[in-house]
N, C-alpha and C positions, 0 to 999 in steps of 0.2 A: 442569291440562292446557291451557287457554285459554294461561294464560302460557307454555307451550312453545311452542305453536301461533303468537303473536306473536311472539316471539323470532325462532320459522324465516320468518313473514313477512316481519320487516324485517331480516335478511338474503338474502334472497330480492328483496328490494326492492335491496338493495346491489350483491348479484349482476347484476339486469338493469341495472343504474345504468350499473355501468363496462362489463358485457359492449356493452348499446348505443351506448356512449358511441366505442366504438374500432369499430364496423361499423354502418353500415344498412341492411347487407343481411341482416336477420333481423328476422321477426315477433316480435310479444308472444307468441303461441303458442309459438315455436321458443325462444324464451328460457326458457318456465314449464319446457317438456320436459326442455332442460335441467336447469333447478332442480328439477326433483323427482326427475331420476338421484341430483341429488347429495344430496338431501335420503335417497333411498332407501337410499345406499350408507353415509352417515354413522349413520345408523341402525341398522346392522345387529350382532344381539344380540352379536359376540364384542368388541365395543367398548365402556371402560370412561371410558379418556381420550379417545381419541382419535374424539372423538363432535362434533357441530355446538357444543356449548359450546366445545369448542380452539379452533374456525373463530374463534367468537364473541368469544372473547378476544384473539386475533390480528387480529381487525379493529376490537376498539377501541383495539389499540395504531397498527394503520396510519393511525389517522384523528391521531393525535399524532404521527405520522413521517412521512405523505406530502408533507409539503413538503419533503423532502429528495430525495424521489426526480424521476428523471429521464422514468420510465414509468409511474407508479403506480398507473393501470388493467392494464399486465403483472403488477404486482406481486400486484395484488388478485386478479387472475384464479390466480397460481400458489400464494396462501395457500389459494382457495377447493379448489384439484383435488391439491395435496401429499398428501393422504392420503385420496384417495377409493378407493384398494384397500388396505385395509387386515387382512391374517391375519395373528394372529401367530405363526405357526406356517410361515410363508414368510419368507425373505430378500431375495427383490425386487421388495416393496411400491411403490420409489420406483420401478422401470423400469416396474410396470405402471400404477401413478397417471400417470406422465407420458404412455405410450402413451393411457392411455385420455383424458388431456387433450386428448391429437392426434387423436384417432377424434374426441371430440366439438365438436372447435373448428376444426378443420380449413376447413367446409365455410364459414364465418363470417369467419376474418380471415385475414391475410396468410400466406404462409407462412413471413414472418423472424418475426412475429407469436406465430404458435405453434411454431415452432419453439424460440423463446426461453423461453417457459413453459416445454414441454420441458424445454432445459436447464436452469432454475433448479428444477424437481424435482426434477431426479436429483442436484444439490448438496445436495440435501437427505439427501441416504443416507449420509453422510459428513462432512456440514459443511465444505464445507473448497471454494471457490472455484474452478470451473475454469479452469486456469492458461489456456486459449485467449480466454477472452472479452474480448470490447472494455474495453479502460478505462474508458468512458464508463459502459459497466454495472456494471462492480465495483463502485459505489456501493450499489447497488441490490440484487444481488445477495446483498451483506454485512447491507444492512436485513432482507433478507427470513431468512436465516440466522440471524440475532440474535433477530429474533421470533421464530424456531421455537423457541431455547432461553432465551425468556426465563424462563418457568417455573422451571427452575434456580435463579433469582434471586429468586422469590417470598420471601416470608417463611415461615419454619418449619414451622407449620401446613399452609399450603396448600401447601407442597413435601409435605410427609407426604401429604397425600389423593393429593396424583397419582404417587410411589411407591406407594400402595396399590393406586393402579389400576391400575399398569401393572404389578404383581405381579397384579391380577384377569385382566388382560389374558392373560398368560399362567400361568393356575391348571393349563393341562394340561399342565408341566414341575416334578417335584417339586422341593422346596426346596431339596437341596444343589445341583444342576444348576443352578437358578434364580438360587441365593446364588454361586454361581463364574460363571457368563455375565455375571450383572447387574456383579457386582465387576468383571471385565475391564472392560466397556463405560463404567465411572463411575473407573475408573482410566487408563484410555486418555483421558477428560476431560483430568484433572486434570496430565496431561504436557505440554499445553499450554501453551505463553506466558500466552495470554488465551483465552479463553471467546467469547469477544465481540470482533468484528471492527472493530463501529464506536466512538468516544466515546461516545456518546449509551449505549449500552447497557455498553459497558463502564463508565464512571463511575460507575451508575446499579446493577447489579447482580454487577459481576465478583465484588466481596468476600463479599455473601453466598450468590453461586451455590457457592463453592468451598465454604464452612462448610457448608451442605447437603446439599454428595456426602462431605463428610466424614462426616457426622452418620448419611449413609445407608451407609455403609461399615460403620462402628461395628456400627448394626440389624442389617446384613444378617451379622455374624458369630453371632448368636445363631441363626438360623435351622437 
């Protein structure tokens, strides 16, 4: 338990890093309040992956990509609120994570600021870059998209556990239902040019993300 409890500390410690870093117009207080919505919402029992270890894993890849980015405190902020509403039994997880990034960042930064988080959530419902943003962001933008699906690219094993989870995630859809949804969503993948918007992650994991939704394609006909 100690070692969760660290864990969410020093991320919590990351959190106020870059949240302070882009405003000073916010207490230590007003930052913890913060951090403990999100620690609250991350937590909560119908989450199997998509719990503060995703956060965790995603932010030790931004700390090996943030020299590429342009805004990397926006970035950090939108890996941390991407899926802080999360049912899976709802379809727009990413309009109300991004809403509630606005309710709760609002009062704090700019409002091209969170505005921008904003929209880099809701790219996340789709993967797939909105054709209006600055050029200047589509770098950044593609970074944070890339992390969200690097998973995909794990190696075999640990692709298996987080297919596990996210079949736990949604246990109250029985298995043929589950086996044709999930099939659609892991075939709509794979139509795809690339997986992976940037080099860095395309080089890195395009080859064996693809072998992995095949692998989980295979599984999922036994079901």
């Amino acid at each position: 338990m100690k070692t969760v409890s660290n864990k969410h500390d020093e991320l919590g410690k990351c959190f106020a890093q870059h949240l302070s870093t882009m405003t000073s117009d916010i207490s230590p207080k007003q930052v913890d309040r913060l951090w403990q919505e999100i620690v609250t919402r991350y937590g909560e029992p119908q989450r199997v992956y998509h719990t503060l270890n995703h956060i965790e894993q995603l932010l030790v890849q931004f700390e090996s990509i943030k020299h590429h980015l342009s805004e990397p405190h926006i970035i950090a902020l939108a890996l941390y609120y991407h899926d802080v509403i999360y049912d899976p039994t709802c379809s727009d997880n990413e309009l109300k994570s991004a809403e509630f990034s606005t309710d709760a960042l609002s009062s704090y930064l700019s409002t091209k600021q969170y505005q921008h988080i904003h929209a880099l959530i809701m790219m996340t419902a789709n993967h797939q870059i909105d054709t209006l943003i600055d050029s200047d962001k589509y770098n950044d933008a593609a970074y944070l998209l890339d992390m969200d699906l690097s998973i995909l690219g794990a190696p075999w094993p640990v692709y298996k556990q987080y297919a596990k989870a996210i079949r736990q995630e949604y246990k109250h859809i029985a298995d043929d239902r589950y086996r044709d949804g999930r099939t659609a969503v892991l075939q709509g993948l794979l139509v795809h040019p690339k997986l992976y918007l940037t080099d860095h992650y395309y080089n890195q994991l395009e080859t064996q993300a693809r072998a992995n939704i095949k692998l989980e394609l295979t599984s999922l006909v036994a079901l």
